[in-house]
C-alpha positions, 0 to 999 in steps of 0.5 A: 500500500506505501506505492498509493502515496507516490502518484498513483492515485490522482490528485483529489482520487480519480480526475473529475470525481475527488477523493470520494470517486476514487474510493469508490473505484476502489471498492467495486468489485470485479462481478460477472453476472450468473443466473439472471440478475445474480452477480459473482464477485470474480476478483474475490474468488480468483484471489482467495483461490489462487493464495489457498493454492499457494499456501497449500504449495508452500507448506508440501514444499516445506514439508517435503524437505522437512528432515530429522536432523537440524531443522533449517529456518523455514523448517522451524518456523512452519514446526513453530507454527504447526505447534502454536496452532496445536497447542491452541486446539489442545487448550481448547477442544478436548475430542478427537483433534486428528480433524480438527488440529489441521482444519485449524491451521488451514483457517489460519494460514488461509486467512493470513494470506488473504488478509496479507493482500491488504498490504499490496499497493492498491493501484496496481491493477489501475496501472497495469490497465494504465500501461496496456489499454490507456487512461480510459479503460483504467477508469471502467477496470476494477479489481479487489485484492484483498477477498476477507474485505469481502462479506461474501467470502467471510461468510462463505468460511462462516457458513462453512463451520456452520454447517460443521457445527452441525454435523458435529451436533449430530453425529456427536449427539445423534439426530434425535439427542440433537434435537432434544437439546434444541428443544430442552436446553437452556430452560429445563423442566421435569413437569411434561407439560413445562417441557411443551411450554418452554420448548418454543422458547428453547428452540428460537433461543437455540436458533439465534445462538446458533446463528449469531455464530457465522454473523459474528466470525464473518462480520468481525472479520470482515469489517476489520480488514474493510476499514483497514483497506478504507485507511489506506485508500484515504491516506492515498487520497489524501497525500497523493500529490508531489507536496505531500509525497513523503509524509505520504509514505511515512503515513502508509509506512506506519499503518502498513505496520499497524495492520501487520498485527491486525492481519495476524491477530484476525487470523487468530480470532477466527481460528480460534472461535471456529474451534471454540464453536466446534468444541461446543457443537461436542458438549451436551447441555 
């Protein structure tokens, strides 16, 4: 992001529309249209497929050439992760961990990458349009880089423990003792004619815990990496001509910094609450 200081956003954002053109360029999405009038937010899917693609790589890459001996740095870090991560499901969840230990370092490391997008310059698509097809077309290109600034992706991974919440439930406690639990827990009663009474309430309260669950890891997710790319893209808009180039870049320099604990941290509160989620879905009420 420390480019955006140095010409490539105009001065006052996008010529003829100010700062607040410029932002809104920058916050449309590359869509496609699917299925009559729904649309499909390419730069998203592309980005977030193409960095699980890479992580997976990198990870094999380390692993393949892991050996018994003295562990070179890479090797120790990735070891150093790995353990970090196992040590957090292990405090957490008390099950069988064989599933859930990689699942959650996938989510970590995944979300990492993804969040780590935010730190790129956020004009290159414009001036890579810029130098093949003109001004013009640059103006009509837009192109996201980061996917967990986007509420279809953080609650596409939302939804996904979810539905694994759910299997869990289920599998753990059968269909009919999960059932049980939707209607019997948290008012519990031993008259059966209580238990008709409050099991309306049972269910509704059960439904809006369960579901509270996707919104609050896809929201705080997203609306963390959202405002950090809406900073960037003011501090862009506003020391974006030749006066204000270096306080510019000391600016973005600082934030950029900032928002490395930001990315590493969210990262980590969506690890660790989709383990915390999981390990309930185990426990009965």
């Amino acid at each position: 992001m420390i480019l955006e200081a140095i010409g490539m956003a105009p001065e006052g954002g996008e010529s003829g529309g100010g700062l607040s053109a410029y932002i809104v360029h920058h916050l449309t999405h590359n869509t496609a249209t699917v299925a009559g009038d729904a649309s499909f937010h390419m730069d998203s899917w592309l980005v977030g497929l193409l960095l699980g693609l890479l992580a997976c790589g990198v990870l094999w890459s380390f692993a393949r050439k892991a050996t018994a001996g003295v562990p070179t740095k890479a090797q120790a870090f990735v070891e150093l992760l790995v353990e970090f991560v196992d040590s957090q499901v292990k405090d957490t969840f008390s099950g069988d961990r064989r599933f859930i230990a990689p699942l959650a370092l996938t989510i970590f490391v995944w979300v990492v990458f993804m969040n780590a997008m935010d730190l790129l310059p956020l004009d290159i698509p414009s001036a890579t349009v810029l130098a093949v097809s003109g001004e013009e077309a640059m103006h009509h290109t837009y192109f996201r880089w980061v996917p967990t600034a986007d509420v279809n992706t953080t609650f596409a991974m939302s939804i996904t423990v979810l539905l694994m919440i759910i299997f869990y439930s289920i599998k753990i406690k059968g269909g009919l003792g999960y059932l049980a639990e939707l209607f019997g827990a948290p008012f519990h009663a031993e008259n059966p004619i209580a238990k008709v009474i409050l099991a309306p309430f049972n269910l509704f309260l059960n439904i809006v815990e369960t579901l509270s669950k996707p919104v609050s890891l896809a929201m705080r997710l997203f609306g963390n990496m959202y405002a950090g790319e809406l900073v960037f893209m003011l501090i862009a808009g506003l020391f974006a001509t030749w006066f204000t180039f270096l306080p510019g870049v000391l600016i973005n320099a600082v934030w950029a910094i900032f928002h490395i604990l930001i990315i590493l941290l969210q990262a980590y509160i969506f690890m660790v609450l989709s383990v915390v989620y999981l390990a309930m879905a185990h426990e009965h009420h």
